[in-house]
N, C-alpha and C positions, 0 to 999 in steps of 0.2 A: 794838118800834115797829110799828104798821100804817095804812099809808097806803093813798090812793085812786090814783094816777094822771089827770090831769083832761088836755086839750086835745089839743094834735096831738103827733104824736113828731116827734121830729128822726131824723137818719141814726144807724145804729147803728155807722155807723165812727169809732170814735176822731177826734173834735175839739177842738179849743179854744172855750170859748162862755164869754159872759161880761155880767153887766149891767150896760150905759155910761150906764144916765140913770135916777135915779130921784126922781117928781116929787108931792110932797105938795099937793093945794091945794083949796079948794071944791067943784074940780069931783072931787076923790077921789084916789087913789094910782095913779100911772102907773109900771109899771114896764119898760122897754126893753133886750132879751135882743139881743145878735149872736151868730147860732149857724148852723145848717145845717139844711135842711129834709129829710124822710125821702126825697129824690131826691139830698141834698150839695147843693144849690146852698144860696149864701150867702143868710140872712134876718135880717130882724130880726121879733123874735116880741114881740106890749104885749102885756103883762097889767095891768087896769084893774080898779079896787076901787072903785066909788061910793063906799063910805065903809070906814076904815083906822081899828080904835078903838086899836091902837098897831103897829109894825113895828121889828124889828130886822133891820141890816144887816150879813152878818161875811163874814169870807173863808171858802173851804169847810174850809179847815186848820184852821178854829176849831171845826167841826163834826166830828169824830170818831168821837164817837156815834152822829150817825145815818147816816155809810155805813159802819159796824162793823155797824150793823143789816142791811145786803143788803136794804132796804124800799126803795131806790132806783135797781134794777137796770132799769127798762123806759126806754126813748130817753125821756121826758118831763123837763123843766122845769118843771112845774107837779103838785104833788099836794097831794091834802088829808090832814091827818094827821087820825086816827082816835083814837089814843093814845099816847102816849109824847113828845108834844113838847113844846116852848115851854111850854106853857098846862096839862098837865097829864100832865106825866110827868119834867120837869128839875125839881130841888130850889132852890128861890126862899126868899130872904128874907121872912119875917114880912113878910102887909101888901100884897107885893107883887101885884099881878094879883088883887089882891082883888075889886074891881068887875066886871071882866072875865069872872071864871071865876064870877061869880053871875046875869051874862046869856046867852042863849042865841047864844056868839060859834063861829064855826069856824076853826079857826086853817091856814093854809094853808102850803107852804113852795115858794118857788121857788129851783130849785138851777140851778147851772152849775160850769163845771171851776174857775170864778175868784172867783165871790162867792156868798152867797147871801142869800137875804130870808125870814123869818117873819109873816109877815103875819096877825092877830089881826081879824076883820069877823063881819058878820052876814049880805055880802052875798058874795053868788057873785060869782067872775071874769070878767068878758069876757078870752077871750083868745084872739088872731089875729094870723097871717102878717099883716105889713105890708110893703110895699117901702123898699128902704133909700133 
């Protein structure tokens, strides 16, 4: 698997972080991280997709795969995968992500110690400390 690393890190001390809101709508895919900023203090971190052409949401014990890979060893939340994920590296049913993997989509993964998101766009993240 190889990924990119995208946004700000978090603290490198062993925390809990985890995603409590995630919000599909017009205005794009919001998604809201409680974690710790690369100082420990408590943050919440959005990451915003103008537009989301599909997402899956799972716990990280359903991901195995990719921290057996070690592609997710830097303080970040936010990376872009390059190969091996969702969209062109996991074995899909016939049919599946047919439309998707014929456009020019980049598929992104946002991890925590508690859930995590796949996220399938065309469009780059905004992603920013917010106050809780």
């Amino acid at each position: 698997m190889e990924v990119e690393a995208i946004g700000p890190k978090h603290t490198n001390e062993r925390h809990e972080s985890d995603i409590y809101s995630v919000s599909d709508s017009k205005e794009g895919l919001t998604i809201l991280i409680d974690t710790k900023d690369e100082s420990g203090n408590r943050r919440d971190l959005r990451v915003y997709f103008e537009y989301a052409r599909g997402f899956r949401y799972l716990d990280e014990g359903d991901l195995i795969h990719y921290w057996e890979s070690k592609a997710f060893s830097t303080p970040h939340h936010v990376f872009k995968i390059l190969s091996g994920g969702w969209s062109n590296g996991e074995a899909v049913e016939p049919g599946i992500l047919s439309v998707s993997k014929a456009v020019e989509i980049t598929e992104w993964f946002v991890a925590t110690t508690n859930n995590c998101i796949n996220v399938l766009t065309e469009s780059q993240p905004l992603i920013e400390f917010i106050d809780a």
